[in-house]
Structures are given as C-alpha cells and as structure tokens.
C-alpha positions as CSV (number, residue, x, y, z in Angstrom):
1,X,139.5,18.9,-2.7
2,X,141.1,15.6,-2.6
3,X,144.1,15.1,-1.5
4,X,146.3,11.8,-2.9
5,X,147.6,11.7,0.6
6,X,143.9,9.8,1.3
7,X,143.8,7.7,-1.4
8,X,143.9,4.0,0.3
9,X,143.2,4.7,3.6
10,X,139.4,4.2,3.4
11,X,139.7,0.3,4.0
12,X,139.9,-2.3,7.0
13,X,140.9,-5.8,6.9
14,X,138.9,-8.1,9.4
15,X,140.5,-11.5,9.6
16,X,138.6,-14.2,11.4
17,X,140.1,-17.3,13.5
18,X,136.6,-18.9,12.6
19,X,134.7,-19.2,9.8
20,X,131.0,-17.2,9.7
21,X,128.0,-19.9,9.1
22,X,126.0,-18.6,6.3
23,X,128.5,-16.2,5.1
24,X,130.2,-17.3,1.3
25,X,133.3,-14.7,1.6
26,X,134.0,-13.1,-1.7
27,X,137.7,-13.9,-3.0
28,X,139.8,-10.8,-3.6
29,X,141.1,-9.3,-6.9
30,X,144.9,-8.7,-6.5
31,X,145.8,-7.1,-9.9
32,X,144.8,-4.2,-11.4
33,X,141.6,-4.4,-13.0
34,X,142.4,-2.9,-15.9
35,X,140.0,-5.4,-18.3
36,X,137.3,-3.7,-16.4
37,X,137.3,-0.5,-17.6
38,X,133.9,0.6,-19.8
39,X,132.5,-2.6,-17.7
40,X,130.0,-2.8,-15.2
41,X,130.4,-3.4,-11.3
42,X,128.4,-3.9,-8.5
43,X,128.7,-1.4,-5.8
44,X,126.9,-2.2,-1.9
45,X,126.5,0.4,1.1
46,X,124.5,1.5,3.9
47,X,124.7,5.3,2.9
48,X,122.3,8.0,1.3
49,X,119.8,6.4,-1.3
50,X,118.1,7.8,-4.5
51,X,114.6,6.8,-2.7
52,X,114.9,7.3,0.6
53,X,117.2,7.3,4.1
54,X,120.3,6.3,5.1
55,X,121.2,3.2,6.5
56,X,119.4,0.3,4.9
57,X,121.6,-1.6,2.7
58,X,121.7,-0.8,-1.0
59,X,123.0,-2.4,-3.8
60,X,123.6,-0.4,-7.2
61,X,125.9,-1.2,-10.4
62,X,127.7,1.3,-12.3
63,X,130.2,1.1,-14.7
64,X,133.9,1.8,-14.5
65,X,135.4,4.6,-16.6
66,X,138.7,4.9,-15.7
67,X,141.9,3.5,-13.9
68,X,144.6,5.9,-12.9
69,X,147.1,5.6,-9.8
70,X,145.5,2.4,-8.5
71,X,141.9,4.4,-8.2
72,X,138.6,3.2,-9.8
73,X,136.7,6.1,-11.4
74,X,133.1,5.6,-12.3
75,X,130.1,7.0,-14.5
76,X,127.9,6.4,-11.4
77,X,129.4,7.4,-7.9
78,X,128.6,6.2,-4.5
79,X,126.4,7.7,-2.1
80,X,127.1,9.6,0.7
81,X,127.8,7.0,3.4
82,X,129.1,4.3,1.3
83,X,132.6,4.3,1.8
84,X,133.9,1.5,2.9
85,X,131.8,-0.7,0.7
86,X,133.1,-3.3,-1.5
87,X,133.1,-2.7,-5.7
88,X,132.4,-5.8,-7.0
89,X,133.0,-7.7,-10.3
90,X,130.4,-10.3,-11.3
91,X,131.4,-11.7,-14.2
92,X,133.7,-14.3,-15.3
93,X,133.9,-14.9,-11.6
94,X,132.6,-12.7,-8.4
95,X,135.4,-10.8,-6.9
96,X,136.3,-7.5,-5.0
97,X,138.2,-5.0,-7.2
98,X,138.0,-2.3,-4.9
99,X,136.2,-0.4,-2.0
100,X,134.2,2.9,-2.4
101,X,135.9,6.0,-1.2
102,X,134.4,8.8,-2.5
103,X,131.7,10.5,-5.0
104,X,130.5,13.5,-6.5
105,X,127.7,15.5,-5.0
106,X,124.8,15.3,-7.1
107,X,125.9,12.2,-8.6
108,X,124.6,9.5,-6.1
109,X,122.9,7.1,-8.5
C-alpha cells in the first residue's frame, strides 16, 4: 500500500546557471490549489500508454477530484512510468500544481 512516509519524495529540482534556448519554463504554483478541484489538468510523461509502448512522450488531461494532505487525487490516473511528470493547470494562466506520483492499476487513461 502506500505509505505517507513517500508522499513528496517523487520530485527533483534542476536549477540552471543558463537559460535553455527554445525552452519557455513553466512558472510554479506555490499555494494549494484548492480552486482546482472538479477542474481539469494536464498531465505529461514518458510511461505506459493506452495505445502502445513506453517511452514516447504523452500528454493526457484528467480532472482533479480531490485535495487532501497536500496530495492531488484524480478521476484519471497516471500511467505506469509517469512519475515524475509535471500536473499542469492551463487556465487562467499555465502553471505546475503538482508532479505525478502514483496511479491505480487499471486506471491508466
């Protein structure tokens, strides 16, 4: 099962002397994103996907359906090899509310 002892650990901060040509960073969300719940998100990974293998990037939205002890549950999970990836919020203005941890078997969108 999971264990609150993980929660959080399943993110890295990369911070670059230089910026990246052709590379628009997205700004991060700071508060919680409590206005988001029953509102949809954009999640992006390199892991399992509904139509094929693993490894070619994949971008799905899903819908967040609750907000408890800082984690982000949804009515769509990840995939398996997606941790890591960045939750995003498009609207009013594109930012990252969170990063994929885990999902449900069977329930890769």
């Amino acid at each position: 099962g999971l264990s609150g002892a993980i929660i959080g650990v399943d993110v890295g901060v990369l911070i670059l002397r230089d910026d990246v040509e052709g590379v628009t960073p997205i700004p991060i969300r700071r508060d919680e994103p409590r206005d988001m719940i029953g509102q949809t998100f954009t999640a992006v990974g390199f892991g399992q996907r509904p139509d094929g293998p693993a490894g070619l990037k994949y971008k799905g939205d899903g819908v967040i359906s609750n907000l408890t002890g800082g984690v982000l549950y949804t009515e769509q999970t990840i995939c398996q090899g997606d941790s890591g990836g960045p939750m995003i919020q498009e609207a009013p203005e594109r930012r990252v509310i969170g990063v994929a941890s885990f999902g449900q078997a069977g329930s890769c969108p």
